[in-house]
C-alpha positions in Angstrom: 11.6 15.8 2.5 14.8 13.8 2.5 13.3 10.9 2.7 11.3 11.1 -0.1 14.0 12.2 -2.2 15.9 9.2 -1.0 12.9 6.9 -2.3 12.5 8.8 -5.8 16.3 8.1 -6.0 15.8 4.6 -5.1 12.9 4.3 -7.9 14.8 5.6 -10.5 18.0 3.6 -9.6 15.3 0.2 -9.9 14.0 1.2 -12.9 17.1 1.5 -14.4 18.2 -1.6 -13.0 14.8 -3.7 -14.6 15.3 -2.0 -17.9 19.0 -3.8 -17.9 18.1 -6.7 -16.6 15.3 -7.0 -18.6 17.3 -5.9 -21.7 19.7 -8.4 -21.8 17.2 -11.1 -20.6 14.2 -10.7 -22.7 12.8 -14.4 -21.5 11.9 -13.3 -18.5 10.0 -10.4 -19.9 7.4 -12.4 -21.7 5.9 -14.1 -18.2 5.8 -10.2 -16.2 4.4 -8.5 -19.2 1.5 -11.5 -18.9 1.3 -11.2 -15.0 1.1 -7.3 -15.3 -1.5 -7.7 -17.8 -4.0 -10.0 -16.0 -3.5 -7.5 -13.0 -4.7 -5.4 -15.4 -7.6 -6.6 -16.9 -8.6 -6.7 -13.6 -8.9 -3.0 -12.7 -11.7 -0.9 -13.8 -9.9 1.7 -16.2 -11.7 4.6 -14.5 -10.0 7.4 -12.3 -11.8 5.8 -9.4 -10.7 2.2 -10.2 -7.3 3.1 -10.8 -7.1 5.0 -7.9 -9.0 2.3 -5.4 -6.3 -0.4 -6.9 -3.4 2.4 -6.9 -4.3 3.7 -3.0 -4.6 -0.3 -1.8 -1.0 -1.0 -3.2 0.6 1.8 -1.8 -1.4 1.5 2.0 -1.1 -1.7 2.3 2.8 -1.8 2.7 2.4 0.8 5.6 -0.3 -1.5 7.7 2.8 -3.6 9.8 4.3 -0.3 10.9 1.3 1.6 11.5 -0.3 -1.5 13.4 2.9 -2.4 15.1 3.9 1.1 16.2 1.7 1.5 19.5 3.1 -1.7 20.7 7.0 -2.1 19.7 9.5 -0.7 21.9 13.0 -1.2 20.2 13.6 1.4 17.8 15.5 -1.2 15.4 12.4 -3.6 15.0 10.2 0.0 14.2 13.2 1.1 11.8 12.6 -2.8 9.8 8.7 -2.2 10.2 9.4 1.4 8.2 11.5 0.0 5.7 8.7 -2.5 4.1 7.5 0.0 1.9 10.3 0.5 0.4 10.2 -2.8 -0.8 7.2 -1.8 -3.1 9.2 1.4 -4.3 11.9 -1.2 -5.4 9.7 -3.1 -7.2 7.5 -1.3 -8.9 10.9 0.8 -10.0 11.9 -2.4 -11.7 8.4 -3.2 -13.2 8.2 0.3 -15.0 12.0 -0.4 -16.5 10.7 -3.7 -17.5 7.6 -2.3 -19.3 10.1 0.6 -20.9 12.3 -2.0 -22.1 9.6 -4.6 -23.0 7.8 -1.9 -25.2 11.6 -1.0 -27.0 12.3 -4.3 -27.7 9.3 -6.4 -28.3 9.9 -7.9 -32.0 6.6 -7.1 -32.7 6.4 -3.4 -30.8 9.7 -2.7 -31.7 9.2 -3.5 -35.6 6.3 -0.8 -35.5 8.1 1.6 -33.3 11.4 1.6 -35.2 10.0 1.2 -38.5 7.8 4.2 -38.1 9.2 6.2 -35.5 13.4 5.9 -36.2 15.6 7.3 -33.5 12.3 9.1 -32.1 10.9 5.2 -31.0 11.9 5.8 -27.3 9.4 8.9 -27.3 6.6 6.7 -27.6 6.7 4.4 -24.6 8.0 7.4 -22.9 4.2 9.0 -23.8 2.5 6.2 -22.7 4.7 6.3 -18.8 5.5 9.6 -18.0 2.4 11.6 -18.1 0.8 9.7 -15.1 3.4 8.3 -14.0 5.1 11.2 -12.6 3.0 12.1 -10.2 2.4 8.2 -9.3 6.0 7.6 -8.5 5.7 11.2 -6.2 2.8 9.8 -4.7 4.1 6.3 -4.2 6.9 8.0 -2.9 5.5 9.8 -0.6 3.6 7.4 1.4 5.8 5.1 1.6 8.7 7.4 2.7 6.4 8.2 5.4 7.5 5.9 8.3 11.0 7.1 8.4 9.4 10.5 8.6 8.2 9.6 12.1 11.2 7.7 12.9 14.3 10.4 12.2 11.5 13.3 12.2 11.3 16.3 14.8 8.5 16.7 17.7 6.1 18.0 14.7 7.3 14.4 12.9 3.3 13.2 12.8 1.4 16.2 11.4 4.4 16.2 8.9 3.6 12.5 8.1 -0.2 12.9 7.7 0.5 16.1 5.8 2.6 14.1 3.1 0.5 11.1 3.2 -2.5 12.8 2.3 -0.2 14.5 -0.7 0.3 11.0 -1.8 -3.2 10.3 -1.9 -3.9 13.6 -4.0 -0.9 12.8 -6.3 -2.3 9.2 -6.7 -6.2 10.4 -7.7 -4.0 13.0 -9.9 -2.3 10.2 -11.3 -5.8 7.8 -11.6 -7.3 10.9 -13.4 -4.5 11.7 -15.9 -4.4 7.4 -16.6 -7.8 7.3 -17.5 -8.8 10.4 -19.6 -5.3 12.0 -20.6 -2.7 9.1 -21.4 -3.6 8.0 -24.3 -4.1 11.1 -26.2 -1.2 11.9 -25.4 0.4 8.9 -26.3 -1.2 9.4 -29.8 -0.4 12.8 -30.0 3.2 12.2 -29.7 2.4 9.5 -31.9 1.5 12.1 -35.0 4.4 14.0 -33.7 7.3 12.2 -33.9 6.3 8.7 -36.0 4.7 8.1 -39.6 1.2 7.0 -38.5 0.7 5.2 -42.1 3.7 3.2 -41.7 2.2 2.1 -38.1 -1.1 1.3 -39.7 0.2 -0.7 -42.5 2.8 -2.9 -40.2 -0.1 -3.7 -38.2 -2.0 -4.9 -40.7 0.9 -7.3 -42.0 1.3 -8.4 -38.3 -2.2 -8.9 -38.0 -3.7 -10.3 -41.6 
């Protein structure tokens, strides 16, 4: 369990990181918002597409420690081998605070979030993350925490490492499911909650004539 906690630390620390950098460097925004979106338009927007794309990402990263592991003796070289995934927990910390900041301070987002939404404009990309998000990064997490499990665990270390990486996998089909059907109305709910949805249709229309 520490491990994991360590990791969801870790996220949160690069996310917070990407939203800063990203902030106070928009120009680099512009080409990961394009790379993330042809990624995108890639994936079938289903729970099981999400979830296929979502459960290669996040297994992939364990394949040099879990092909390696039979066959490496020095516990530092296993200890490197467990550590690549947390590469991907890095990184896709820093793409979410990217997207967060990307979404705030867009001219042409932020002119429709601000305009309609005031002080409440954060809540909206906030809709749009969090609800599968949540238990994407636990997921992410999870798995990839996973290695150091075995490596500082106890004699039970491998049925506790199966255990939490088939959690991962159910928090990551959670997360596929809630991505494809729930997201979005809740995005727009928040939307009629906290914003003028008039105001967001007329601004769209003058950004769009």
């Amino acid at each position: 369990m520490i491990w994991w906690l360590i990791y969801i630390s870790v996220f949160i620390v690069s996310g917070l990181i990407g939203y800063g950098v990203t902030t106070y460097n928009p120009a680099i925004t512009d080409e990961l918002i394009r790379r993330i979106a042809e990624q995108v338009g890639s994936i079938e927007l289903t729970t099981l597409g999400i979830f296929l794309h979502n459960l290669k990402a996040n297994l992939l990263p364990l394949l040099p420690y879990i092909l390696l592991l039979p066959i490496v003796r020095g516990r530092r070289i296993r200890i490197i081998l467990a550590l690549i995934p947390l590469l991907s927990v890095i990184l896709n910390g820093a793409i979410i605070g990217s997207v967060y900041s990307y979404l705030l301070n867009n001219p042409a987002i932020s002119k429709v979030l601000y305009t309609a939404c005031g002080s409440n404009a954060y809540v909206i990309p906030l809709a749009l993350i969090l609800p599968h998000g949540i238990p994407e990064v636990l997921g992410l997490t999870a798995i990839a925490s996973t290695p150091l499990t075995i490596e500082f665990g106890d004699e039970k270390r491998y049925s506790k490492a199966l255990v939490k990486v088939l959690l991962g996998v159910g928090l990551l089909l959670a997360a596929a499911y809630i991505e494809a059907n729930l997201t979005l109305r809740v995005a727009t709910k928040a939307i009629s909650i906290f914003c003028e949805e008039s105001l967001i249709t007329d601004i769209i229309k003058n950004l769009n004539p």
